[in-house]
mmCIF file of the N, C-alpha and C atoms, coordinates in Angstrom:
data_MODEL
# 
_entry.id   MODEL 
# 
loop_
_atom_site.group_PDB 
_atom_site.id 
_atom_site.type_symbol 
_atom_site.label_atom_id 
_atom_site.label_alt_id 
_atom_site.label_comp_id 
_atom_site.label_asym_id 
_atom_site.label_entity_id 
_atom_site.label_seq_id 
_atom_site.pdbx_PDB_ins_code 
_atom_site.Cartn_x 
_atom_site.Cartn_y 
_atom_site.Cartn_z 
_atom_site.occupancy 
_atom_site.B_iso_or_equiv 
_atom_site.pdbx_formal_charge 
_atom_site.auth_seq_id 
_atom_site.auth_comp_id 
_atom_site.auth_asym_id 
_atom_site.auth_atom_id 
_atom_site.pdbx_PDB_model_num 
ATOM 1   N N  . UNK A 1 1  ? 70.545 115.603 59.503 1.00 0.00 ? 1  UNK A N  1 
ATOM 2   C CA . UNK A 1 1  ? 70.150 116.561 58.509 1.00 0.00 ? 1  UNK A CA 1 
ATOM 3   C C  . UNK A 1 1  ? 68.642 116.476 58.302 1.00 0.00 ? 1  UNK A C  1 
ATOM 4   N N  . UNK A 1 2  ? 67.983 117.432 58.042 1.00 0.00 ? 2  UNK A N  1 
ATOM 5   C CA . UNK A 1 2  ? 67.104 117.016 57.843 1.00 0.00 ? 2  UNK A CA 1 
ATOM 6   C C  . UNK A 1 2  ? 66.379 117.828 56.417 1.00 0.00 ? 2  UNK A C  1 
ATOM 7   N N  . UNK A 1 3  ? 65.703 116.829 56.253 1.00 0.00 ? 3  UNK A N  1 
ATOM 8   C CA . UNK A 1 3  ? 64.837 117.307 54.252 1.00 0.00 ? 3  UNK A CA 1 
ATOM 9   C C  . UNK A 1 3  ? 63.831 117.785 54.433 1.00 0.00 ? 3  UNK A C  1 
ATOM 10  N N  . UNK A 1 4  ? 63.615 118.943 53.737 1.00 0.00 ? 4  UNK A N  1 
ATOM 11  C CA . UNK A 1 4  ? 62.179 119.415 53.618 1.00 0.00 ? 4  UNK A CA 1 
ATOM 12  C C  . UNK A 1 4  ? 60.959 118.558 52.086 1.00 0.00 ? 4  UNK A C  1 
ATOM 13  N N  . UNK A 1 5  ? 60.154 118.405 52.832 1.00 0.00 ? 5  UNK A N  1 
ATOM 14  C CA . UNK A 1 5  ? 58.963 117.760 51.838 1.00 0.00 ? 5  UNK A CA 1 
ATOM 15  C C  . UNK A 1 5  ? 58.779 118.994 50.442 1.00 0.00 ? 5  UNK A C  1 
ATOM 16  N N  . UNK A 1 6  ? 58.377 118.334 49.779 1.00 0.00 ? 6  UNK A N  1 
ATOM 17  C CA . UNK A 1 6  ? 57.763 118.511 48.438 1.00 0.00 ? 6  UNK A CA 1 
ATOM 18  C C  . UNK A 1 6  ? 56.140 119.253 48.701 1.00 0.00 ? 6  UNK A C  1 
ATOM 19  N N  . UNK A 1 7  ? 55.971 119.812 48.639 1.00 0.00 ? 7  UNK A N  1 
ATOM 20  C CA . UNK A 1 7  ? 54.139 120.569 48.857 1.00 0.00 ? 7  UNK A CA 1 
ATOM 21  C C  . UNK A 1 7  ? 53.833 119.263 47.748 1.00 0.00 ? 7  UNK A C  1 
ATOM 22  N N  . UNK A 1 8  ? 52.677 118.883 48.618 1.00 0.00 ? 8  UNK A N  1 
ATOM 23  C CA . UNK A 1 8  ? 51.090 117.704 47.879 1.00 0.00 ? 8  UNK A CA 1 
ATOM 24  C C  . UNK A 1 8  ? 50.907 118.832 46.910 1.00 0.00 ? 8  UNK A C  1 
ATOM 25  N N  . UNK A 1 9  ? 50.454 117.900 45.708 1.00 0.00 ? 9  UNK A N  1 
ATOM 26  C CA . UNK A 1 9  ? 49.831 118.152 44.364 1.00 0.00 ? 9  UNK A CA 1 
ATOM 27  C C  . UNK A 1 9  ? 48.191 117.781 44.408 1.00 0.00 ? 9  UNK A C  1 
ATOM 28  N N  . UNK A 1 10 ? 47.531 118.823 44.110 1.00 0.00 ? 10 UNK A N  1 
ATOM 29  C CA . UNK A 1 10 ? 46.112 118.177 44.097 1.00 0.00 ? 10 UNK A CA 1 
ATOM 30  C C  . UNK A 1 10 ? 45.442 117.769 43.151 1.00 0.00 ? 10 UNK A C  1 
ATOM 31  N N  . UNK A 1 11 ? 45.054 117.201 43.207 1.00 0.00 ? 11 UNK A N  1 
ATOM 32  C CA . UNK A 1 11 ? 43.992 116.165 42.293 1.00 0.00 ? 11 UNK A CA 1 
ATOM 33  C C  . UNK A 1 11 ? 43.764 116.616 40.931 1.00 0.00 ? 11 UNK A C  1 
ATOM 34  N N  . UNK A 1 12 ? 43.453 117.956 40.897 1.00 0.00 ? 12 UNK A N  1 
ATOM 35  C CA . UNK A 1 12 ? 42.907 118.818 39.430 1.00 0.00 ? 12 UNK A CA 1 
ATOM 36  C C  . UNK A 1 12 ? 44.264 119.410 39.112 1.00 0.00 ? 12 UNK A C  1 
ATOM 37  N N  . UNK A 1 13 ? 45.377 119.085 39.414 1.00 0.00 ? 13 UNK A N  1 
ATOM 38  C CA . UNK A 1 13 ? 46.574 119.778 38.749 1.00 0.00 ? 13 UNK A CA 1 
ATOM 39  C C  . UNK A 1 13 ? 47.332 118.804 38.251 1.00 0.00 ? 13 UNK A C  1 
ATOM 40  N N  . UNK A 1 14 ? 46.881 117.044 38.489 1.00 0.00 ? 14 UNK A N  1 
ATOM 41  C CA . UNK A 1 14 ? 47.227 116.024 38.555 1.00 0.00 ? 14 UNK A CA 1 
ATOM 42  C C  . UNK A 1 14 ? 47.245 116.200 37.373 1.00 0.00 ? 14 UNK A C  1 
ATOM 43  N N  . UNK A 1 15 ? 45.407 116.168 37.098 1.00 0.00 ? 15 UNK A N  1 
ATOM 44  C CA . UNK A 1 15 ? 45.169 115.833 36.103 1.00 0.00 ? 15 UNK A CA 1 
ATOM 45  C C  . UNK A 1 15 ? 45.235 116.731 34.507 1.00 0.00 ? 15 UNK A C  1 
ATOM 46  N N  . UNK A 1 16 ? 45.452 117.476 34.984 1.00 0.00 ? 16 UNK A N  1 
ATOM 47  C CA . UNK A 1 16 ? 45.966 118.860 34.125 1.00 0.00 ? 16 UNK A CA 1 
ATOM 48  C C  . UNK A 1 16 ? 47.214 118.574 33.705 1.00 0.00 ? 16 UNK A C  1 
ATOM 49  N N  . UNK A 1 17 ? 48.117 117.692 34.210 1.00 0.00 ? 17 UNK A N  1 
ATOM 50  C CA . UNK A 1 17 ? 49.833 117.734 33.462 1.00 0.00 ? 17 UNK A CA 1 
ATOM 51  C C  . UNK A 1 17 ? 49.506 116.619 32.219 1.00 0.00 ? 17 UNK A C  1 
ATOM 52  N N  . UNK A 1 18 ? 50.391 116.975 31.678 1.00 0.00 ? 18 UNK A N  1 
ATOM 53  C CA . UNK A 1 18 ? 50.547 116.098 30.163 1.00 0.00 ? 18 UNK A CA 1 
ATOM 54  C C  . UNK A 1 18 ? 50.881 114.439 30.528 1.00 0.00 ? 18 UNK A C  1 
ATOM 55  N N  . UNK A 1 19 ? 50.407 113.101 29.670 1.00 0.00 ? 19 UNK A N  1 
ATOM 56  C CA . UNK A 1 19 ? 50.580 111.917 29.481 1.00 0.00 ? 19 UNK A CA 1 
ATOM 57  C C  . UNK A 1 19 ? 52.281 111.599 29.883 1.00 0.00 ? 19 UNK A C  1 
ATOM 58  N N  . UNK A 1 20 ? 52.186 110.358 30.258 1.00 0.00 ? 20 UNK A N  1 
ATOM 59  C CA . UNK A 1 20 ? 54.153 110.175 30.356 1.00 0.00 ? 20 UNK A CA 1 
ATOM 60  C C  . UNK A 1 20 ? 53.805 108.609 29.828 1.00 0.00 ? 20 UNK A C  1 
ATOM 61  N N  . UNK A 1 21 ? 55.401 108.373 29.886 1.00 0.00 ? 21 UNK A N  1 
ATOM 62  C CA . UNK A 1 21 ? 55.400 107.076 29.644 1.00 0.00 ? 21 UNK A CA 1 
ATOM 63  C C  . UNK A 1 21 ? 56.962 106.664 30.549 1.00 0.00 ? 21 UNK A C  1 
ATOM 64  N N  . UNK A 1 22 ? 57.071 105.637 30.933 1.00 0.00 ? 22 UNK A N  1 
ATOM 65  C CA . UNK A 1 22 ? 55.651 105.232 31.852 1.00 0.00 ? 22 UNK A CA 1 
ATOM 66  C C  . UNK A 1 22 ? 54.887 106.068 32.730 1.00 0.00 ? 22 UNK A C  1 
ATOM 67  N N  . UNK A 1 23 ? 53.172 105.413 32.786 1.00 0.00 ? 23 UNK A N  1 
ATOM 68  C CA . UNK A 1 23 ? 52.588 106.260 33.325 1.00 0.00 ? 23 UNK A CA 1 
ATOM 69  C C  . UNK A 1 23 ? 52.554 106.093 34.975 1.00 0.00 ? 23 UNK A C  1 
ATOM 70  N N  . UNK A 1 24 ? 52.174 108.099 34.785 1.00 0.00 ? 24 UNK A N  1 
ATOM 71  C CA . UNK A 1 24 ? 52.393 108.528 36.248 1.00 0.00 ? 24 UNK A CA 1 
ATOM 72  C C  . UNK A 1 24 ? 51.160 108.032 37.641 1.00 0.00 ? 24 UNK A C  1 
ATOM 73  N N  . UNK A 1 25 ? 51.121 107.412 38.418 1.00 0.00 ? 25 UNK A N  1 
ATOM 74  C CA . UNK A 1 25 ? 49.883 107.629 39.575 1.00 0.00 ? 25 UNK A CA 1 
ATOM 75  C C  . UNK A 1 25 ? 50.261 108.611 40.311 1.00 0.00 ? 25 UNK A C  1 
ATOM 76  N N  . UNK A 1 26 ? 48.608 108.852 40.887 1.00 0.00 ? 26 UNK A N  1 
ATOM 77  C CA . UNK A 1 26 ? 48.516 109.988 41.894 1.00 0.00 ? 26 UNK A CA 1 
ATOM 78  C C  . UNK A 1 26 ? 47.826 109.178 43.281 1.00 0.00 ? 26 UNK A C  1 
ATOM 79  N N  . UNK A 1 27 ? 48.778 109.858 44.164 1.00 0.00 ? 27 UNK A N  1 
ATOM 80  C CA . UNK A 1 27 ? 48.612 108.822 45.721 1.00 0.00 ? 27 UNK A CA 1 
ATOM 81  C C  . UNK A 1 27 ? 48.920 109.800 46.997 1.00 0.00 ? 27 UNK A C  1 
ATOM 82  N N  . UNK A 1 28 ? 47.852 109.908 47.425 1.00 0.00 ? 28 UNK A N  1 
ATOM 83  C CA . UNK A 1 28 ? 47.926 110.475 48.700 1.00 0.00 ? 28 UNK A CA 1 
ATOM 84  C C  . UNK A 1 28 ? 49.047 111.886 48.433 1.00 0.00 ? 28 UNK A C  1 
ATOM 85  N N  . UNK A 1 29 ? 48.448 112.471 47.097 1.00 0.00 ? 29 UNK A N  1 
ATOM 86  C CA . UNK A 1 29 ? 48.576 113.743 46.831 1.00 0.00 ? 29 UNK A CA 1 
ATOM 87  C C  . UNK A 1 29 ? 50.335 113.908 46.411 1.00 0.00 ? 29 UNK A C  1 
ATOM 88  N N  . UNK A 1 30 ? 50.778 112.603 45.859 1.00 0.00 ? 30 UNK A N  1 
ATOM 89  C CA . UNK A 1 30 ? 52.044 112.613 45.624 1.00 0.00 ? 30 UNK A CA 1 
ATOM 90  C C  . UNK A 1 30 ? 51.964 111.758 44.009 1.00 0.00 ? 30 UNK A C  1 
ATOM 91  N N  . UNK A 1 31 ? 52.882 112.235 43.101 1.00 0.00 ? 31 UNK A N  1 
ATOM 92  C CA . UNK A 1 31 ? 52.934 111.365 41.855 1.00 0.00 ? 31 UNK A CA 1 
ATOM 93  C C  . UNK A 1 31 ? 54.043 110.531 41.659 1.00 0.00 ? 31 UNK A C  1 
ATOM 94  N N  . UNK A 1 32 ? 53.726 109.309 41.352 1.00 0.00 ? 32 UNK A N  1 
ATOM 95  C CA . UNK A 1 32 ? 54.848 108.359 41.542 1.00 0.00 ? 32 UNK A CA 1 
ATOM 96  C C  . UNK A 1 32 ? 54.457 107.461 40.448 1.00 0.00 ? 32 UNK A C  1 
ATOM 97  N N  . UNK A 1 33 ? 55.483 107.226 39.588 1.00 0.00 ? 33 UNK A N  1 
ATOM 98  C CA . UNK A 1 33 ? 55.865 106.716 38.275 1.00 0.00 ? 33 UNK A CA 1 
ATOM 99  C C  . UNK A 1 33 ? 55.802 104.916 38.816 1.00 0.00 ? 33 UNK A C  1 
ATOM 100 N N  . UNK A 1 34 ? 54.598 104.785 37.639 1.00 0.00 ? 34 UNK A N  1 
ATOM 101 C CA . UNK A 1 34 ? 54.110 103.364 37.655 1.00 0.00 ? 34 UNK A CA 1 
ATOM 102 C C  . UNK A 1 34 ? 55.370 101.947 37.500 1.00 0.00 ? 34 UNK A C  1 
ATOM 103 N N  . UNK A 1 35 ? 55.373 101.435 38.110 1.00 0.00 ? 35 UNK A N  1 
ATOM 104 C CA . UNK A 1 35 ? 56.763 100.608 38.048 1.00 0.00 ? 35 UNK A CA 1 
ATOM 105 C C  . UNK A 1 35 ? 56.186 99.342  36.278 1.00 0.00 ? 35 UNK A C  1 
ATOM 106 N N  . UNK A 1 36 ? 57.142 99.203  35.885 1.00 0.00 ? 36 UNK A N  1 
ATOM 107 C CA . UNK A 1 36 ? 57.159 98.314  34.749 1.00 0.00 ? 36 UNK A CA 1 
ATOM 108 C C  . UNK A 1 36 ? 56.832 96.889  35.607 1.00 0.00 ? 36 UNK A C  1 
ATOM 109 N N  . UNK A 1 37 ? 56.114 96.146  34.292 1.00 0.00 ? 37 UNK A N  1 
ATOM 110 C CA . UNK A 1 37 ? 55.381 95.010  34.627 1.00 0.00 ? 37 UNK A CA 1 
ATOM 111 C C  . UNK A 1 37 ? 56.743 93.895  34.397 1.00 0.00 ? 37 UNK A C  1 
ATOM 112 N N  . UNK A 1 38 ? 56.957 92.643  35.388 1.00 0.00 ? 38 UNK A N  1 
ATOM 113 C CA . UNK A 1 38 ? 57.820 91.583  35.144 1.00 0.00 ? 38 UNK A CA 1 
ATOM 114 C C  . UNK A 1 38 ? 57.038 90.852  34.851 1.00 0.00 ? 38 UNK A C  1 
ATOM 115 N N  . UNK A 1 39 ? 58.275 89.682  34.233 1.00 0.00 ? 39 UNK A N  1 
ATOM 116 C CA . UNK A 1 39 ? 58.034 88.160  33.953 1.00 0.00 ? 39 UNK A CA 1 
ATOM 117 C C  . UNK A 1 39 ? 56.558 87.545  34.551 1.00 0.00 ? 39 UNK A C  1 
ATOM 118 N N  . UNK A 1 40 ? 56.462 87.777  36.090 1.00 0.00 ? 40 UNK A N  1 
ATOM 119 C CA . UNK A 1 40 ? 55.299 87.183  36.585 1.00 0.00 ? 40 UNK A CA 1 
ATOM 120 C C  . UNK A 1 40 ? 54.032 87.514  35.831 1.00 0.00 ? 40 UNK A C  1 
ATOM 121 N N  . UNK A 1 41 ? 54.203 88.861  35.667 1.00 0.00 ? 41 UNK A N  1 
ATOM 122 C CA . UNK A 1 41 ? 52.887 89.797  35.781 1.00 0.00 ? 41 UNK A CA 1 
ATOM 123 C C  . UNK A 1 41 ? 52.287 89.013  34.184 1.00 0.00 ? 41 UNK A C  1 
ATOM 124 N N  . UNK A 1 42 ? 53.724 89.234  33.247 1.00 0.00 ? 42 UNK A N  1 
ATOM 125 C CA . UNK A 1 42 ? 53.307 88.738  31.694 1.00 0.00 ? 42 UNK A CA 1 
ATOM 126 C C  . UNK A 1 42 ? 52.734 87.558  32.123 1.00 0.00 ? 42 UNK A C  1 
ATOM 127 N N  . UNK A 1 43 ? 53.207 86.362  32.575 1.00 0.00 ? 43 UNK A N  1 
ATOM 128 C CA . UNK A 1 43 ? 52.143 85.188  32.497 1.00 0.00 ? 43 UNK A CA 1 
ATOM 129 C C  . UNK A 1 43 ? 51.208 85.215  32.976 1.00 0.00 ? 43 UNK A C  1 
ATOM 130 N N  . UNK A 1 44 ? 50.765 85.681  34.118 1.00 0.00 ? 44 UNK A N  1 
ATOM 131 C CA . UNK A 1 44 ? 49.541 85.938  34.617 1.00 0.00 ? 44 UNK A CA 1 
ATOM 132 C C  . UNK A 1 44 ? 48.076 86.442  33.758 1.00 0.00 ? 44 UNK A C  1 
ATOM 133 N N  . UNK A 1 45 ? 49.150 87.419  33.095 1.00 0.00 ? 45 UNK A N  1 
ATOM 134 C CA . UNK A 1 45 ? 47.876 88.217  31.951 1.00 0.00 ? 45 UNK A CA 1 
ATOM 135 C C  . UNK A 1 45 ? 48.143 87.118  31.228 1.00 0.00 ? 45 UNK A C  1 
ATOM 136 N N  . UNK A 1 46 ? 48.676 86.172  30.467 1.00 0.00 ? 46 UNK A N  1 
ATOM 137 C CA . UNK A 1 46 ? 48.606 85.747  29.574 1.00 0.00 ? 46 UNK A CA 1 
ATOM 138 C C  . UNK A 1 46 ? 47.466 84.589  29.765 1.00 0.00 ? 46 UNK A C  1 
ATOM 139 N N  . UNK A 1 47 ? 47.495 84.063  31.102 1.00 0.00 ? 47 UNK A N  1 
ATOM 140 C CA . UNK A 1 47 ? 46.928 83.138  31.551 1.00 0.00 ? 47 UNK A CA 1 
ATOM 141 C C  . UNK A 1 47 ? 45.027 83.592  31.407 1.00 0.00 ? 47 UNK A C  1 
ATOM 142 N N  . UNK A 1 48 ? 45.373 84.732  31.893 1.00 0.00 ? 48 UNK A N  1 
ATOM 143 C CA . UNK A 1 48 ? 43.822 85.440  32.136 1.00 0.00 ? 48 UNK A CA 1 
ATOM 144 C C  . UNK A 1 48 ? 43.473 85.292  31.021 1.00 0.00 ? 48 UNK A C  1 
ATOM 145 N N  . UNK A 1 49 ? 44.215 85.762  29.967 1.00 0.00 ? 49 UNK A N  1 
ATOM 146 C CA . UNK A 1 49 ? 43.131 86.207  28.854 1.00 0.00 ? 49 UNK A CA 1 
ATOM 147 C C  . UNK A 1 49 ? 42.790 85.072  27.777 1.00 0.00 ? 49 UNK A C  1 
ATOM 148 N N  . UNK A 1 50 ? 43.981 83.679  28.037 1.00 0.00 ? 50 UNK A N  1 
ATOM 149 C CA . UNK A 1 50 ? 43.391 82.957  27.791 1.00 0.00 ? 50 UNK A CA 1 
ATOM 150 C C  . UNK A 1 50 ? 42.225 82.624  27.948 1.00 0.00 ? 50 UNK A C  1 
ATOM 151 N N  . UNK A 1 51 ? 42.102 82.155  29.580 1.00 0.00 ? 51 UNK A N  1 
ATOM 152 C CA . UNK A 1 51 ? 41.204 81.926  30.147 1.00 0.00 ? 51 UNK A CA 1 
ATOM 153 C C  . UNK A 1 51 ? 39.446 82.248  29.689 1.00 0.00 ? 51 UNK A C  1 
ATOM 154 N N  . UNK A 1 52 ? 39.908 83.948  29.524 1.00 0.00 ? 52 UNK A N  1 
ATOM 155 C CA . UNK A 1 52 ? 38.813 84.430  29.238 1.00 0.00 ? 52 UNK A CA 1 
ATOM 156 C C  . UNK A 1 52 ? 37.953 84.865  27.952 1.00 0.00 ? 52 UNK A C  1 
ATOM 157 N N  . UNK A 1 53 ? 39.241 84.097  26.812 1.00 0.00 ? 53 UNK A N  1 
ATOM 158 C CA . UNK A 1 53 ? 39.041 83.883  25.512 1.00 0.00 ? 53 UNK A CA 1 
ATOM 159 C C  . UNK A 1 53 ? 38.095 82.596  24.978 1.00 0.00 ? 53 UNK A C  1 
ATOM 160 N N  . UNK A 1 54 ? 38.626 81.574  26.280 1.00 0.00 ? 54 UNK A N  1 
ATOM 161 C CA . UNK A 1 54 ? 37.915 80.295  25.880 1.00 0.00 ? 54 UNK A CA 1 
ATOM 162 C C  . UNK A 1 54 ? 36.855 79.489  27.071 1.00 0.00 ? 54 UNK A C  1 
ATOM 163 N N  . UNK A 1 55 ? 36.582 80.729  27.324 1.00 0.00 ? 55 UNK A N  1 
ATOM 164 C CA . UNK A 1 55 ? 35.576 80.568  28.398 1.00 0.00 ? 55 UNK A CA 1 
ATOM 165 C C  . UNK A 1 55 ? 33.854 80.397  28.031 1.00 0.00 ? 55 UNK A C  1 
# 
């Protein structure tokens, strides 16, 4: 079977659609919904901003 593509979105129509949550990126003319941050990601920032609190 085969699927037909989606027509690319350009850049200034990107940016013309309304805020989401979660937010949307724009990539190689395609929009794709930002994946939620895990466990890792939280300590990492947590680590950083220590870091960069008592630096």
């Amino acid at each position: 079977m085969v699927q037909a593509q989606a027509p690319k979105m350009t850049l200034e129509a990107f940016l013309a659609l309304p805020e989401t949550k979660p937010a949307c990126e724009f990539i190689d003319g395609n929009v794709v919904q930002k994946p939620m941050p895990k466990g890792k990601h939280s300590r990492l920032k947590a680590a950083l901003t220590t870091a960069i609190n008592y630096e």
